[in-house]
N, C-alpha and C positions, 0 to 999 in steps of 0.2 A: 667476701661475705662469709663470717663462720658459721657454723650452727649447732647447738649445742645439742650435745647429744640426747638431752632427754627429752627435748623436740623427738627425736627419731626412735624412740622408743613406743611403740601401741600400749598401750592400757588394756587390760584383760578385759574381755566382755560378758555375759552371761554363757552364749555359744562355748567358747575357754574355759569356764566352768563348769559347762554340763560335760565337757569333752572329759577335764579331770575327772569330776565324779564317774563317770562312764571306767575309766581306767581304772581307778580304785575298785570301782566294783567287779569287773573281770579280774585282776590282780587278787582279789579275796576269795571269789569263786574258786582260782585254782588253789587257794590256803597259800601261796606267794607273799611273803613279806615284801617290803620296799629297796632293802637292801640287795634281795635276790633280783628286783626288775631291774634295780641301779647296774647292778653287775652286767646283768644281760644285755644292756643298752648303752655302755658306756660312762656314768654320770655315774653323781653320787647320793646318798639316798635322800639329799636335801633338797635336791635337785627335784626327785622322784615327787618327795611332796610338794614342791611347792606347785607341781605339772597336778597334782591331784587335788592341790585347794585351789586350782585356778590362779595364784597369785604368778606364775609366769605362765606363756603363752606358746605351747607345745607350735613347732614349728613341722612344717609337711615331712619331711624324711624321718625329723624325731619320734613322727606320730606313728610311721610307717614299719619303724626298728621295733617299737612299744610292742605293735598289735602282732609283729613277728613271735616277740618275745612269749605274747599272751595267747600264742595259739587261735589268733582271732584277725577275721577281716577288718581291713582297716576302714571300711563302711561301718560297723559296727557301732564308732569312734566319732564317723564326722558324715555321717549321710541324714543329710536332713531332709528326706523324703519318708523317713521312718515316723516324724513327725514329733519323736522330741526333742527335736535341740528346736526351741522356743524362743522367741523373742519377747521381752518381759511383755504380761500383759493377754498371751495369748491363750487359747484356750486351757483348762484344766487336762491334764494328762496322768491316769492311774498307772501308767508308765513309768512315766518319772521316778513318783515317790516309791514306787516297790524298788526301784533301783537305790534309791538315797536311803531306805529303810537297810537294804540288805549291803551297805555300803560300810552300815555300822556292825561293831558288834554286836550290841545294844539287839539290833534290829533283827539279826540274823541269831540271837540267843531266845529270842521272843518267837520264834516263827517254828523253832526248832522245838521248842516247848508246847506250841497249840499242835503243832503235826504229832508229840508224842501221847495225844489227849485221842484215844481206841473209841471213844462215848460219842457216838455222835450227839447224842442227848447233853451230854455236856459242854461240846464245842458249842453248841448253837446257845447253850447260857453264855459261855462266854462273849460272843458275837455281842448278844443281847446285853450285857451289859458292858462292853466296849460303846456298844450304840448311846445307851443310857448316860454314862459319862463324856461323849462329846453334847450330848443335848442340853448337861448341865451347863457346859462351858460354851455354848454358843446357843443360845433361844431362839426358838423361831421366830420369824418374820411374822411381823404384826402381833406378836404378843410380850407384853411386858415379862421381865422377868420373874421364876417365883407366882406366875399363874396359875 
């Protein structure tokens, strides 16, 4: 009986994803390029991303050289008693997203720009109209839009 090896290959799961993302975001914290974690773990840095978009499936010892690398517990990574690594479907976690927010540059140039805002009078406009442009883009419940 043969078997083909792409039978025996797993499929990334959400889990695998958050675990990349989780990496990526420690790896940015310490200002760490990819090429610098590739180094420190052996692989290369395509390697590095494809363990940080989930598309391959960080393996137990790999996971464990990583979190050496990242100056981090390797619970950090894969303990799902922290309660986000999620199974699709399951509760909302404001966990999460500040992680995938500061995962980006994008994210973490945004964050760095409200902490440089001294006014508290003016952060809380901003709030306020942060608020205002999601309420355009999602109406409340039981009312038409544009009421």
């Amino acid at each position: 009986m043969s078997t083909d090896s792409s039978d025996n290959k797993k499929t990334p799961t959400e889990i695998d994803r958050e675990i990349g993302r989780r990496i990526k975001t420690r790896r940015n914290q310490l200002g760490m390029n990819q090429q610098m974690l590739a180094e420190r773990i052996g692989v290369s840095y395509q390697q590095v991303q494809k363990y940080e978009n989930g598309t391959d499936r960080v393996g137990a010892s790999r996971l464990y050289m990583i979190a050496k690398a990242l100056n981090s517990d390797i619970s950090e990574f894969y303990d799902s008693d922290s309660g986000h690594l999620r199974e699709p479907g399951a509760a909302y976690d404001a966990g999460i997203d500040a992680q995938r927010i500061m995962a980006t540059e994008e994210g973490r140039a945004l964050v760095r720009a409200f902490l440089s805002i001294e006014d508290q009078a003016v952060r809380q406009k901003l709030m306020e109209l942060a608020d205002a442009l999601v309420a355009v883009r999602r109406p409340r419940r039981g009312r038409p839009p544009n009421s």
